[in-house]
N, C-alpha and C positions, 0 to 999 in steps of 0.2 A: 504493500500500500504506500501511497504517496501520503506521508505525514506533512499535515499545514497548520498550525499554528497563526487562530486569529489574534487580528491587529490588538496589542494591548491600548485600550484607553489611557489617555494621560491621566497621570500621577494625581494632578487636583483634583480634577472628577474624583476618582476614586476614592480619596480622604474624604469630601466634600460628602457624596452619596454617603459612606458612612457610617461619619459623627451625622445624617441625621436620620440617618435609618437603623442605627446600633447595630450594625454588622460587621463581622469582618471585611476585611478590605477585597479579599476573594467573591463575596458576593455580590461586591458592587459592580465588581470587574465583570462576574456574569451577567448582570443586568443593564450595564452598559453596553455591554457586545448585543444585547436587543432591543437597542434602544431606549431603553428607560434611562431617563438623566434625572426623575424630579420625585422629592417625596411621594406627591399624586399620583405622579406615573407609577409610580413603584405598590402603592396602597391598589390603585385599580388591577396593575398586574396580578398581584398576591391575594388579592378577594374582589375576584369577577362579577360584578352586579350587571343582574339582568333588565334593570332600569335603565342603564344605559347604551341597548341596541337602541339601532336607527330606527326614527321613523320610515316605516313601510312605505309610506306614501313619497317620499323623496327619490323612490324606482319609478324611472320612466314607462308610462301607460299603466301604473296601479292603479290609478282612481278611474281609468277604461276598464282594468278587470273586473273590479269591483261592484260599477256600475253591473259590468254585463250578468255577470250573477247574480245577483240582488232581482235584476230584470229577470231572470229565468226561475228566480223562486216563487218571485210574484206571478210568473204565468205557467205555473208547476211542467215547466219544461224537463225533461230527462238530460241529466249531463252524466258526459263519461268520461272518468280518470283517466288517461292515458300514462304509461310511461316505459319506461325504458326496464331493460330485466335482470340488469346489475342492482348490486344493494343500495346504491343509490336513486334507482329509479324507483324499484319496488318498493324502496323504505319512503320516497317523494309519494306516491299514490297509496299507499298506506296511510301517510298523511294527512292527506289533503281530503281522502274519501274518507277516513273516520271522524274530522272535523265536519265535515258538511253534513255529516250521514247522524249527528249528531242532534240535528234539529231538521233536514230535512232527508225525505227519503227514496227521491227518486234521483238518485245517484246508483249508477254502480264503474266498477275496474275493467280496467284492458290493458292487458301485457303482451305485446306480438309473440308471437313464437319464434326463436333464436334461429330457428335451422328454415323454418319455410317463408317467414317473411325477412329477416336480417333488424339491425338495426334501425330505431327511430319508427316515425310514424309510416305506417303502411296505407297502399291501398284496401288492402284487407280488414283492416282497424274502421277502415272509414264508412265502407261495403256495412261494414257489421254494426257503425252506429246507425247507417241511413236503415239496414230492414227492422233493426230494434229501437226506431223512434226517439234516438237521441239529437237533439238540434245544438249542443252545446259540449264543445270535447275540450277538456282543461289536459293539454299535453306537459310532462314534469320530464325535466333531466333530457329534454330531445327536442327536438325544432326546429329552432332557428336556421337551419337551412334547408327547410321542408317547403321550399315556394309552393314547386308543384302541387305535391299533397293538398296545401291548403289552400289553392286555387279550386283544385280536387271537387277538396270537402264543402267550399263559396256555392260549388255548381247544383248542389244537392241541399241549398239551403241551410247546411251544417256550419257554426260558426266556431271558430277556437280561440283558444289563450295559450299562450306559449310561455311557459314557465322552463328558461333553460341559464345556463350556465357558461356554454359552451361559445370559444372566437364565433361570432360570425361572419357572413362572408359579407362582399359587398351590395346585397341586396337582404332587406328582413323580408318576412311574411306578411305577405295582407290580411293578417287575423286581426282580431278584435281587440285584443292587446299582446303586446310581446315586451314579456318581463324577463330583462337579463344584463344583468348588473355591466357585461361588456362588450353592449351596446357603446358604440361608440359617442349619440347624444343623450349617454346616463349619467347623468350626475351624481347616481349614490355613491356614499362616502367608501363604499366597501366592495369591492369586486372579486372579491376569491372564495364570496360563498359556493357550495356545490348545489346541486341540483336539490335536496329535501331543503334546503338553508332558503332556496327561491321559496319552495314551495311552503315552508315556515313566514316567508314574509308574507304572503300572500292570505295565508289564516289571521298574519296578525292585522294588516290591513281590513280584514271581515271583522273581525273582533272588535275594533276601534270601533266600525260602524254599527257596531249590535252593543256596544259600548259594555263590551267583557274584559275583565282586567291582564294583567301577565298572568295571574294563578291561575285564569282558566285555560292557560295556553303550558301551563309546567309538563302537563302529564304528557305531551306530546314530543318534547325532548328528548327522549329515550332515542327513538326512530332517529332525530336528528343526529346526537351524535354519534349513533350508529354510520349512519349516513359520511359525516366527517371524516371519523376512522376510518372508512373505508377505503374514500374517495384520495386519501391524501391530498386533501388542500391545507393549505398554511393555516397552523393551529394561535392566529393572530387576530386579533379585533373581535368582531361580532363571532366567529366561527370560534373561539377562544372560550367566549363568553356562553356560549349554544354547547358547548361541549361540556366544561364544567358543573351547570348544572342538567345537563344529560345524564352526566354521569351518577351524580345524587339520585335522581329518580331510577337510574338502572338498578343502581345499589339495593335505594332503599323501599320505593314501589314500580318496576315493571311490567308492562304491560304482560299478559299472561304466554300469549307469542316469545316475546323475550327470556320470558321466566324459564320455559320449556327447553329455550334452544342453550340456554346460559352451561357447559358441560365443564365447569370447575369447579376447585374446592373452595369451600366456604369462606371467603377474605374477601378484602373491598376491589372490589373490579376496576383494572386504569382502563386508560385509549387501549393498550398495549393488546388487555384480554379482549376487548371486542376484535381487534383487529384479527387476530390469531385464533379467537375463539368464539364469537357469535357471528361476524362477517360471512367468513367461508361457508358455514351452514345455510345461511341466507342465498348466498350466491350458486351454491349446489342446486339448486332447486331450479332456477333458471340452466344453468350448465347442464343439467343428465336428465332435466323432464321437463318443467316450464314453470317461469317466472311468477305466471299467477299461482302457486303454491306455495310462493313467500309471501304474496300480498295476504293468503287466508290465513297462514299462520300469523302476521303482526295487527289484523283485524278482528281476530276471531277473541272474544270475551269470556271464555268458557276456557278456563285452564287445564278441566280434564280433558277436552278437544285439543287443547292446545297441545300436552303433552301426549295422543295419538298421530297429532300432525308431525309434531319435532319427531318423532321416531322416524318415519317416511323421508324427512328430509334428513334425519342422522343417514343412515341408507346410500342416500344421492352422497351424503359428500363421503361415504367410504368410499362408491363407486367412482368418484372422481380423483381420489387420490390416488388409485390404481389406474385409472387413464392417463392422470398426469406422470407417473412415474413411467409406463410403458412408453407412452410415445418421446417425452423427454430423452430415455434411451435411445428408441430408433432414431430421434431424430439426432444426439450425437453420435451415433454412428455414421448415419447420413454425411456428416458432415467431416467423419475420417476416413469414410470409404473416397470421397471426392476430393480428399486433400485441402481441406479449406482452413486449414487452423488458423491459416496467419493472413486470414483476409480484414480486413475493416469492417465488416457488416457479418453477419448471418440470416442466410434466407435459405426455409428452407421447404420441400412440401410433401404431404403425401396423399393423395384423396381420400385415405380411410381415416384420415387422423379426426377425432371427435372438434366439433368445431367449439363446444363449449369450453375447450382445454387449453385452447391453443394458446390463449394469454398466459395461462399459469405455465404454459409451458415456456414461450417465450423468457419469462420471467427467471425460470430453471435453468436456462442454456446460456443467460448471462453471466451465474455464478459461475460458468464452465469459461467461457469466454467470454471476455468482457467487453460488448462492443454493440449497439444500434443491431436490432434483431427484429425477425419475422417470419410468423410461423404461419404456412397458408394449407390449408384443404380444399376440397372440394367443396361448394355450396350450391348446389342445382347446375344450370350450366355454366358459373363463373367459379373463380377463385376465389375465397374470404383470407383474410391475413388478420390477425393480431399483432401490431408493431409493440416494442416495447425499447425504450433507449437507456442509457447510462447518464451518468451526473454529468450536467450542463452543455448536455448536447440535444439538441430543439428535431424530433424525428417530425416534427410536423410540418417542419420548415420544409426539411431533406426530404420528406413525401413531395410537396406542392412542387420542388423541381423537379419530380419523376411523373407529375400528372398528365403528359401523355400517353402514360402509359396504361392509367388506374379509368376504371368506373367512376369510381365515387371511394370518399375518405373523408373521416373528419376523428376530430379527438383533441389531444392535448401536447404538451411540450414532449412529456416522456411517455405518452402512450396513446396510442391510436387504432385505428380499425380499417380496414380498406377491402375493394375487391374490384377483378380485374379480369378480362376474358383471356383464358387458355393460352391460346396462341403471343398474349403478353408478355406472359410470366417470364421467361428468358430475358426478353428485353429490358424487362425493367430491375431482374434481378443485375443485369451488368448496370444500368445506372446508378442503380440505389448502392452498389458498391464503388462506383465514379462518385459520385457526390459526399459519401462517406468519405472515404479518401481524401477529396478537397477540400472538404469542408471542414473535416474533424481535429483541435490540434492533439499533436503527441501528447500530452501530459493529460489528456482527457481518457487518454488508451489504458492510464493505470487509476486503478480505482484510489479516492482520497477518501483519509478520515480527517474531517477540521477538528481541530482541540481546540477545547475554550482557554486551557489554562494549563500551567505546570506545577504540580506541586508535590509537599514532599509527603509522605504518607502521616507523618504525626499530625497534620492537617486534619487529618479522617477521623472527625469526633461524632456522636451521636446529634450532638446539636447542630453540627455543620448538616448532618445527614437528615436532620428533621428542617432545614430553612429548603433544603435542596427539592425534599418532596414535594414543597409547595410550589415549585417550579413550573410541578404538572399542570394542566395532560399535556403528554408533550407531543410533537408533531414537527412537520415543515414549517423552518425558522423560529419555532422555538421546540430543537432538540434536547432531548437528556442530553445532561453538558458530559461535554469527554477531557478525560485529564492526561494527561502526562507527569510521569514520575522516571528519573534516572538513575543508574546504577544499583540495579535492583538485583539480588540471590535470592536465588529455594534453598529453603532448608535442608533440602537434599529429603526429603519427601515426597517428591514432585512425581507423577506416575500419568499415564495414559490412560482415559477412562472412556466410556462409551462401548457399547457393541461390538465394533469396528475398532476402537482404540484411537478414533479421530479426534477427540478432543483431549484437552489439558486441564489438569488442576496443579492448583500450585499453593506452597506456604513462603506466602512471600516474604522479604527482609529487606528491610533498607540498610545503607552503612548509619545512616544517623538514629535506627532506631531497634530498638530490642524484639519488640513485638511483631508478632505474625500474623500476617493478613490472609486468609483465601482467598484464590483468584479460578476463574474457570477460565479457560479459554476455548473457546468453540469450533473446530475445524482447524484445532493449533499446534495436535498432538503431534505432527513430525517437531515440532522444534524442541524436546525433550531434549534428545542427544548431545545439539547444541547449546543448551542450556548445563547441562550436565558436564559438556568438555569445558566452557568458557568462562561457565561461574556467572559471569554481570551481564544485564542486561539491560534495555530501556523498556518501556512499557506504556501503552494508551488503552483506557478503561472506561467503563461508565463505575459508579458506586450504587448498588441494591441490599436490597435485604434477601437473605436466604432465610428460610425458614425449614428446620428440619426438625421430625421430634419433638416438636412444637415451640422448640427453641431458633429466637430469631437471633441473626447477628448480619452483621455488617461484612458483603462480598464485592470483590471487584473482579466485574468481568471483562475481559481481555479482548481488546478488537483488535491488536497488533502487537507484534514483541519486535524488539530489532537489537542482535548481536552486540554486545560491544567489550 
């Protein structure tokens, strides 16, 4: 790994933050590195108040969505949740259809199906609101580049709201309103909400007008920061704020959906365990059967339904960790049968390969090779791809230069979706590897861990480790802080643990300190030997609690070791 060491804040800041925050000088320096310079800032950081999200109404065409719905309750019009069949979508129309479905009743869900319609709004979705007498489709997490579609849906009388998230392009939708913070004539103050975060504004804009306060909006937080977690957007501003107390309500009353899919041991849930542990559950459902099977489990109010449903969906995501793990294989094999180790990019394909997988696969063949990937199948008669890229390299960009080649694409900086007819695929695999090439520089080729700080281990007290929790949830731009510490030995303890013996544990020792710290190191286990020949080492870590036996203490886990 490429070790980077962020900029240290000057010296006065940091005395200054301080003496008036009574902290070590260490935690100013963390808090400067995120921009916090001011008591206030520091107090809002440390305890998120939910009074101070934005007004809803400050998003461009709110007070048109609002109108339009308000009009369609008053003429008990049928409206249909649309959205997308990631957890982000399913967890957006989960939302939006429990709020509404709240006080009125001619609402129901629609999630496409992954393999026969693809992404975003279909004509199929549209088909299915005109012969079920829907005149109003509230699309969440997808859109904004649906011209056609919602010209489509104009022709049939059908009118939409585009609740998305997502760049657009140079033309919006002639729907009824289009809510998305990166509209380019949107003024809202906050643009890196994800797709449930829209569709949160949008209940709370109804709420305003039904004149319901924040508490009658807490219990729907759940969803949201599920939603967050999953999405990885920057865990900064409103979405900061949406997540923390998401998380209090996952905690301490979740929806019965949630309660069911929850498969940990009984301690307080961070970002981390949704991410790792109710997410993919969520997301199984769309991936190995279909998406509205998330939407009944986070709608459904009956917890012993609830936990019939979570089995079903436990199931899918067994089933998909064994597709991910198969074709993951084939596909690096794929890719040493054809000698491509030392190329820039990874493209790769097989028409049998499960199309709900193929992200996570993607995702898999970067820890292998570290470089701008994609992984395509067959999808009826075109190709589908899952792009998926590396830290600070923009695959949305380096798509839009291969768009001669693609159908249709859309997505984000480090991940996207695409498809493209047969007879393409060659061609655009040689570009998308030209432009990788040019585009990409060297030092993006090896992966970086940023340190917040450097310190010595007698640093590492209880109380440092209790300012630190407060840190959370952490996320993009505000990660668990990572440390650096030099001239570190094992106690000569030090053993290979795991299955496989791919990981490391360690009793760590400084030269300045007596005391031994545990350390795991995860996929680090060849560096024993050398640790064992050489003695000292350097070291970058986050700091956790282990809990064993029911005894907690204080671990550092290992993101990098390097010789010295």
């Amino acid at each position: 790994m490429r070790w980077t060491l962020k900029p240290i804040p000057e010296k006065e800041k940091i005395i200054k933050l301080s003496q008036e925050l009574k902290v070590y000088p260490i935690v100013s320096k963390l808090l400067l590195q995120r921009g916090i310079e001011t008591y206030d800032a520091a107090k809002n950081f440390f305890r998120p108040n939910i009074n101070h999200l934005h007004n809803p109404y400050l998003m461009k065409d709110m007070d048109k969505a609002v109108k339009r719905i308000e009009l369609a309750i008053s003429q008990n019009e049928n409206i249909l949740i649309f959205g997308d069949y990631d957890v982000d979508g399913t967890t957006s129309v989960s939302l939006v259809y429990s709020y509404l479905k709240s006080f009125y009743s001619n609402v129901a869900t629609y999630i496409p199906d992954r393999y026969d319609e693809g992404y975003g709004i279909s004509t199929q979705g549209i088909d299915f609101a005109e012969d079920n007498n829907f005149s109003l489709i509230i699309a969440l997490d997808c859109g904004i580049k649906a011209i056609d579609k919602v010209i489509y849906a104009s022709e049939k009388k059908i009118d939409f709201i585009i609740c998305d998230h997502h760049r657009p392009g140079k033309e919006l939708p002639k729907a009824a309103a289009v809510l998305d913070p990166k509209r380019e004539d949107c003024e809202y103050p906050y643009d890196e909400l994800c797709g449930c975060g829209v569709g949160f504004k949008l209940i709370q804009a109804l709420s305003l007008n039904r004149e319901e306060t924040m508490d009658d909006l807490l219990p729907y937080l759940d969803l949201v920061a599920t939603a967050i977690a999953a999405d990885i957007v920057p865990m900064t501003g409103e979405n900061r704020i949406l997540a923390y107390y998401g998380l209090i309500v996952i905690n301490k009353a979740p929806r019965p959906g949630i309660r069911a899919l929850i498969h940990l041991p009984k301690k307080e849930l961070t970002i981390s365990d949704v991410v790792f542990g109710i997410a993919p559950r969520i997301n199984a459902a769309g991936r190995i059967k279909h998406g509205q099977y998330a939407v009944e489990i986070l709608t459904e109010t009956n917890l012993d339904i609830a936990v019939e449903l979570a089995k079903e969906i436990e199931q899918n995501n067994i089933d998909r960790k064994e597709l991910d793990k198969t074709i993951t294989n084939e596909a690096l094999q794929q890719i040493e049968t054809a000698n491509e180790q030392q190329k820039f990019s990874t493209v790769v394909y097989h028409e049998a390969w499960h199309k709900g997988v193929i992200g996570i696969v993607a995702s898999r063949l970067i820890e292998t090779y570290y470089r701008p990937t994609l992984v395509f199948t067959k999808s009826g008669d075109k190709l589908a791809a899952s792009a998926r890229s590396v830290k600070g390299y923009d695959v949305y960009n380096a798509l839009e230069k291969c768009s001669a080649f693609i159908e249709q694409f859309g997505g984000h900086k480090y991940a996207a979706g695409l498809t493209l007819k047969p007879e393409n695929y060659k061609k655009f695999k040689e570009k998308f590897e030209e432009v990788v090439r040019e585009s990409m520089p060297e030092e993006l080729r090896i992966p970086e861990v940023l340190i917040d700080a450097e310190i010595e281990l007698g640093d590492i007290t209880p109380k440092f480790f209790r300012i630190l929790k407060q840190f959370a949830p952490f996320g993009p731009r505000n990660m668990r802080p990572v440390f650096m510490t030099s001239t570190l030995r094992d106690n000569g303890y030090g053993k290979q643990v795991g299955d496989d013996k791919s990981h490391l544990k360690l009793n760590i020792i400084s030269g300045a300190d007596k005391k031994t710290y545990n350390a795991i190191g995860f996929g680090l286990g060849d560096q024993l030997d050398s640790i064992k020949k050489n003695g000292s080492f350097n070291a970058v870590f986050n700091i956790e609690e282990n809990q064993w036996n029911g005894n907690i203490s204080l671990q550092l886990q290992l993101k990098d070791i390097k010789i010295v």
